[in-house]
N, C-alpha and C positions, 0 to 999 in steps of 0.2 A: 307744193308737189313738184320739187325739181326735177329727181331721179338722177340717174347714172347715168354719163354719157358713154354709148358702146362702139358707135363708129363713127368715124367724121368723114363723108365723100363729098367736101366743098368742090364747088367747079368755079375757079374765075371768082367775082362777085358773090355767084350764089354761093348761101350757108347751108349744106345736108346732113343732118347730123338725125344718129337713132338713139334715143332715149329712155332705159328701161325703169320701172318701178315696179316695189315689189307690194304686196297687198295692205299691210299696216298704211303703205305711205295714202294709199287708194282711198282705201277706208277711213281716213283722218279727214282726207279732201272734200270726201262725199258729206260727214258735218260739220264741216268746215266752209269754205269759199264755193265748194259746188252746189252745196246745198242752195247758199244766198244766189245765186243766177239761177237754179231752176226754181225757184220757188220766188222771185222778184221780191223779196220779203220790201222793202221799204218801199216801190212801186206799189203794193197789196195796201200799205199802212195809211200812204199820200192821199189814197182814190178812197180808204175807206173812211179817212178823215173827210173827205170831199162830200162825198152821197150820202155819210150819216146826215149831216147839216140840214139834208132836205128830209130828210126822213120825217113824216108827224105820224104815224101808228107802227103798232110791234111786228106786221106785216110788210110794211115797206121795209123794219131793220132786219127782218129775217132775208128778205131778197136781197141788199146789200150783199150780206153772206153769200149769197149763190150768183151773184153778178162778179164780186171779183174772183172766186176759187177759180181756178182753171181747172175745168173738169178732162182736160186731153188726158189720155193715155201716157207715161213719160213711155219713148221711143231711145232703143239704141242708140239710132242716129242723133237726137236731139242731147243725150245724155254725155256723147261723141264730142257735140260740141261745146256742150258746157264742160267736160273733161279742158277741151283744145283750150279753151277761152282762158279757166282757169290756168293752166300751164304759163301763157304768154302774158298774163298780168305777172305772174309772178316772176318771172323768170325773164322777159324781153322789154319791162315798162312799158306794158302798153296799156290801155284802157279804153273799154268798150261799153261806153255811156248808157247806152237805152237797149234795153234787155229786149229782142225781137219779138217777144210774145207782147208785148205793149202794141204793138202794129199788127195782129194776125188779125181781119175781119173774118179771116177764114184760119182755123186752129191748124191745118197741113198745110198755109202759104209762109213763104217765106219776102213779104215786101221790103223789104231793104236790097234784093239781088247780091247778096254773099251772107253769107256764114257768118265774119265777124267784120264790125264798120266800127272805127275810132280813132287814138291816137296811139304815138310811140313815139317818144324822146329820143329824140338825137339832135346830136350837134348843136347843144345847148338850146333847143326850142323844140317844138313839133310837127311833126308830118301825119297824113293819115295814115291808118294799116287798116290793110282790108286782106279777111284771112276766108280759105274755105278747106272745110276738114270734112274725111271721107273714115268713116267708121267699118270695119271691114276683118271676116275671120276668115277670108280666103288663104287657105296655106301656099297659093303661087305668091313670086315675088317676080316683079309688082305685083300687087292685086287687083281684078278687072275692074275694081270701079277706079282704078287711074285713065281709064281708055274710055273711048266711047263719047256720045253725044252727055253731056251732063261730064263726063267724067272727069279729074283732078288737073289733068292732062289741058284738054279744053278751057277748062276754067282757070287756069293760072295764066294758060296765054292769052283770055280777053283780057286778063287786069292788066297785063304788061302790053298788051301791043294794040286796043282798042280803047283810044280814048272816049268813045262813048260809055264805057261799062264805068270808068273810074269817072266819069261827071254826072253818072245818075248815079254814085255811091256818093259824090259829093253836094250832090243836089240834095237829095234824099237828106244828109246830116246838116244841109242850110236851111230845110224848110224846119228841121227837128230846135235849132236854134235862133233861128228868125222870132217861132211862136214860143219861145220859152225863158223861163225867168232863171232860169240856169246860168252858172258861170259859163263865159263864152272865150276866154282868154286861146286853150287850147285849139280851140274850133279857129278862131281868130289867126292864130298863129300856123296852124297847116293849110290854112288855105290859104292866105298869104303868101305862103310857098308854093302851092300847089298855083298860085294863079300864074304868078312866074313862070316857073314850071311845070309841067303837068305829069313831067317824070318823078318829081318831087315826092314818092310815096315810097312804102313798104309793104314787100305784098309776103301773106303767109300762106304756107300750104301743111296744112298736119293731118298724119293718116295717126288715127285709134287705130291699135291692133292688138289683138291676142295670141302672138305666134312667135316665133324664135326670131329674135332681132336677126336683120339681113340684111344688109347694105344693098342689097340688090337692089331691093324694095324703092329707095331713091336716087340711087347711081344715075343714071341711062338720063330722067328725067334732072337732074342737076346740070348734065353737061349739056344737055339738050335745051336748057335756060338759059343756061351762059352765052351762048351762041347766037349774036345779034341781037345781045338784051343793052338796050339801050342804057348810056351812063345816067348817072344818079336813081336809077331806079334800084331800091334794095330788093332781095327776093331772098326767104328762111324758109326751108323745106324743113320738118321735122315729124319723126315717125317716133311715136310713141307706146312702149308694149308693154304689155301686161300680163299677167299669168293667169290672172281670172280670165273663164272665159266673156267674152261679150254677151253671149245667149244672157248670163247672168247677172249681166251688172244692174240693169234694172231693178231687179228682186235684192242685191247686194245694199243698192242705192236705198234703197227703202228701210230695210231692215237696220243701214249705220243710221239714217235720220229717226228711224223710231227711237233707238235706243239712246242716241244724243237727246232726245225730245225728252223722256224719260230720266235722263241726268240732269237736266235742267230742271225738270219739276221735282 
C-alpha cells in the first residue's frame, strides 16, 4: 500500500509528506497485510497450538476457540492503525514485532504507551520507531485530534523531548525480549544505540484521513518539530487519505476479508 505522493512540507530534518490511495489499492491491503495485524493470525496459531496440548475433553477444545477469538468490536481507530502500521512496513522498513492486542488485559487499553513500538533500518543497523496515528474525518486542516491533551501534537513531543516516554517504550520491548525465544539481533542492535544515545530513535506520526489531501494538515506541525528537535533524532509525519469514507471502512474491511476468505476456500 504505497500510494501517491501529493505534497512534501519537510521542515529541517523532519519528513511531512501526504499520501493519497485510491480504493482498489485499500481494498487489496485489507486481504492482504492488514488483514494479518488485525487478525494476529500466527500469534492465534502459536497460542492455539499451546492450549490444545492441555486440552483432555471436547469441552476444554471448544473454549480454546473462544479463548483466543478476540471477540472486540474492530474500531476505526484501531483499523487506523493497522492501516498506519501496514504503510510503514512496507514503505519505511520498519517492523512491529508484537501485535498490541497480545498485551490488552483490558480489550480498549493500550499497554505498550504508543501506537506502534519496533524497528527501522538505517544506517546499515537498527534503531527503534515508535509511531502514533490519529484516524480522523474532520474536514478542518489540521484536525482537532492534532491538539489537545492526547492529541498528535502532545504525543510526538513526549517521544522527542521526554526521555521517560522513549525508556518505558524500551523497557516495555526489553521485558518482550528478555522472556522470549525470538530472535533478538534487531532488538540487540537499537538498543545498543539507543543506550549510547537516547536520541538514537525514529519517531512516526500518521494521520488516517478521508478528505481532500492539504498540506495544511502537517505544515504548521513539521516546522514546529524541527525547531529545537534535537540531532540524531529522526521524525516522519505522514498523512494518509482516502476516498472511502472512514464511517465505512470497518464494514469495507469485513466485506474484502469475507470475500478473500471465500477465494481461498
Amino acid at each position: 500500500m504505497i500510494g501517491n505522493e501529493v505534497y512534501n512540507v519537510d521542515a529541517g530534518s523532519v519528513v511531512a509528506r501526504g499520501i493519497s490511495h485510491d480504493d482498489s489499492e485499500l481494498i487489496a491491503a485489507f486481504a492482504g497485510p492488514i488483514k494479518a495485524i488485525i487478525t494476529d493470525s500466527d500469534g492465534k496459531h502459536r497460542i492455539e497450538g499451546f492450549l490444545t496440548n492441555l486440552a483432555t475433553s471436547e469441552f476444554q477444545t471448544a473454549a480454546i476457540a473462544e479463548i483466543i477469538e478476540n471477540s472486540s468490536a474492530l474500531t476505526s481507530h484501531r483499523l487506523g492503525e493497522a492501516i498506519a502500521e501496514s504503510f510503514l512496513i512496507e514503505t519505511s522498513n520498519c517492523e512491529f514485532p508484537f501485535p498490541m492486542a497480545r498485551d490488552q488485559r483490558n480489550p480498549n487499553a493500550n499497554a505498550a504507551g504508543a501506537d506502534l513500538v519496533g524497528f527501522v533500518s538505517h544506517a546499515g543497523s537498527f534503531r527503534f520507531a515508535f509511531g502514533e496515528v490519529k484516524t480522523s474525518s474532520d474536514e478542518s486542516c489540521p484536525p482537532q485530534v492534532m491538539y489537545g491533551q492526547g492529541g498528535l501534537k502532545q504525543q510526538l513531543e513526549g517521544l522527542r523531548d521526554d526521555r521517560k516516554v522513549s525508556n518505558a517504550l524500551v523497557r516495555y520491548l526489553s521485558h518482550k525480549y528478555a522472556s522470549s525465544v525470538v530472535n533478538s539481533t534487531k532488538f540487540e542492535s537499537a538498543a545498543s544505540r539507543y543506550l549510547s544515545n537516547h536520541r538514537d530513535i525514529t519517531i512516526y506520526g500518521v494521520m488516517v484521513r478521508d478528505v481532500a489531501p492539504n498540506s495544511i494538515d502537517l505544515a504548521t506541525r513539521a516546522k514546529s518539530l524541527h525547531k529545537d528537535c534535537p540531532n540524531h533524532i529522526g521524525i516522519e509525519l505522514k498523512a494518509l487519505y482516502f476516498s472511502a469514507p472512514i464511517s465505512e471502512m470497518v464494514a469495507l474491511f469485513h466485506r474484502s476479508t469475507a470475500q478473500d476468505n471465500l477465494n481461498v476456500n
